[in-house]
C-alpha angles and dihedrals in degrees: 000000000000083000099043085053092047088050097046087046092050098052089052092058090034086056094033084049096038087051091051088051114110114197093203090046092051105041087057089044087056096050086050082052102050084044101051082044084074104063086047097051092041093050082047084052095051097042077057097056104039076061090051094046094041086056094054090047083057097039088052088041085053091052100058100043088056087052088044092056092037082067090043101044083050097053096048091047084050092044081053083244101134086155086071095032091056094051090047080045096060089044091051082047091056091036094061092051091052091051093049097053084046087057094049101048087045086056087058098036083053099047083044087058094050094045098040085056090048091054086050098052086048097057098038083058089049094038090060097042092053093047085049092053086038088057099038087056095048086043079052091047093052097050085050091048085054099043088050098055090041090054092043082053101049086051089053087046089050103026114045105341133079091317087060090039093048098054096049100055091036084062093041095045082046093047096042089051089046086053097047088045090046083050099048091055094047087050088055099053100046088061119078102236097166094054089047089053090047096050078048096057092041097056083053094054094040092055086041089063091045089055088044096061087036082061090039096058086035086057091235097121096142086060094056097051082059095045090054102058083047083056100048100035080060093056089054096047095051093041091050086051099048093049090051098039079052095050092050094055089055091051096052096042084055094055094048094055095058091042088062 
C-alpha cells in the first residue's frame, strides 16, 4: 500500500511538472548551461596542471639536491671523513626516494593533464554539436509557430472571415442588379412604344401638311413636294432607329438573364 501511495504521489508531480515543461525554455537553458560548463572545466584543467607543474618543480628541486650531496658525499670521502660522508649518504639515500615518488606522481599528473584536455576537447566538440541541434529545433519551432498562425489565419480567411463576406455580397450585389434589369423590361413592355412612335409620327405629318398649305397659299408649291419626302425620309429613319435600339434591348436583357 505504502508503494502503491508513493507511486500514485510521484505520477501527480511527474504530470503537474511535465505540464510546466517548455520545449523551447529548456532547450535555451541547456545551451546556458553547457556554456557556463566551460569557465568551471577550464578552471579543473588548470587546478590539474598547477599539480602537475608543482610536482616538476619537486622533482627539479630533488635533482639537484642529489647532485648537491653526491658532491658532498665525494669530497668527504676525499677529505677521509666517512663519518660525513655516511650522514650526507643517508640523505642522498632520502633524497632519491623522494625523487622517485615525485616522479611518479608527475607521470600521473602528466598523463591527468592530457587526459583532462582530451575530456575537454571532447566535450567542446559535443558541446557545439548539441547547441546546434538545440538551434536548429528552436529555428523548427519558429517556422512552425509561424506555420501554425498562418494556417489559423487562412481558416478564418475561408471559413468565417473576408472569403465568406465577400461571397455573400458578390451574390447580393449580383442578385440586386438581375432584379432591377428584370424591372426595367417589364416596365418596357407594359408601355406602348409603338403607339407613342406613331402619335409621334402623326403630330409630324399633321404639322407637314400645315406647313404644305402654308407653302400652297404662299405659291410655293415645288418647296413643299421636297419638304415632304424630308419629311418622310425622317420618319423612316427614326422609325428604323427606334425598332433596332428595341431589339437590342431585348438582346442584351436576355443575356443577362442567363448570365444570372
Amino acid at each position: 500500500m505504502f508503494k502503491r501511495l508513493i507511486r500514485a504521489i510521484k505520477s501527480i508531480f511527474s504530470g503537474f511538472i511535465s505540464s510546466m515543461e517548455d520545449p523551447k525554455l529548456i532547450l535555451e537553458q541547456n545551451i546556458r548551461d553547457l556554456n557556463d560548463q566551460i569557465p568551471q572545466m577550464n578552471e579543473n584543467i588548470a587546478t590539474v596542471k598547477a599539480n602537475m607543474m608543482m610536482l616538476q618543480k619537486e622533482v627539479n628541486k630533488y635533482e639537484k639536491r642529489i647532485q648537491d650531496l653526491t658532491a658532498k658525499i665525494k669530497s668527504a670521502i676525499q677529505a677521509d671523513r666517512d663519518d660525513i660522508a655516511e650522514g650526507y649518504a643517508l640523505q642522498l639515500e632520502q633524497a632519491k626516494e623522494s625523487m622517485s615518488s615525485s616522479k611518479e606522481q608527475l607521470k600521473f599528473a602528466e598523463q591527468a593533464y592530457e587526459k583532462s584536455l582530451k575530456v575537454k576537447k571532447a566535450f567542446v566538440r559535443e558541446k557545439d554539436r548539441k547547441i546546434q541541434e538545440a538551434k536548429e529545433a528552436l529555428r523548427a519551432s519558429e517556422r512552425a509557430e509561424w506555420q501554425g498562425k498562418v494556417a489559423d489565419a487562412m481558416e478564418q480567411f475561408e471559413v468565417g472571415g473576408l472569403d465568406q463576406t465577400h461571397d455573400e455580397m458578390l451574390n447580393r450585389l449580383n442578385e440586386q442588379t438581375a432584379k432591377n434589369e428584370a424591372r426595367m423590361e417589364l416596365a418596357l413592355d407594359s408601355i406602348d412604344t409603338e403607339t407613342m412612335e406613331i402619335e409621334a409620327n402623326a403630330e409630324k405629318l399633321r404639322a407637314s401638311e400645315l406647313v404644305k398649305q402654308f407653302k400652297s397659299e404662299m405659291g410655293l408649291a415645288d418647296g413643299v413636294e421636297e419638304q415632304e419626302k424630308k419629311v418622310g425620309k425622317q420618319i423612316e429613319i427614326e422609325e428604323e432607329e427606334s425598332t433596332g435600339e428595341k431589339d437590342k434591348g431585348k438582346t442584351v436583357g436576355k443575356k443577362e438573364k442567363s448570365k444570372s
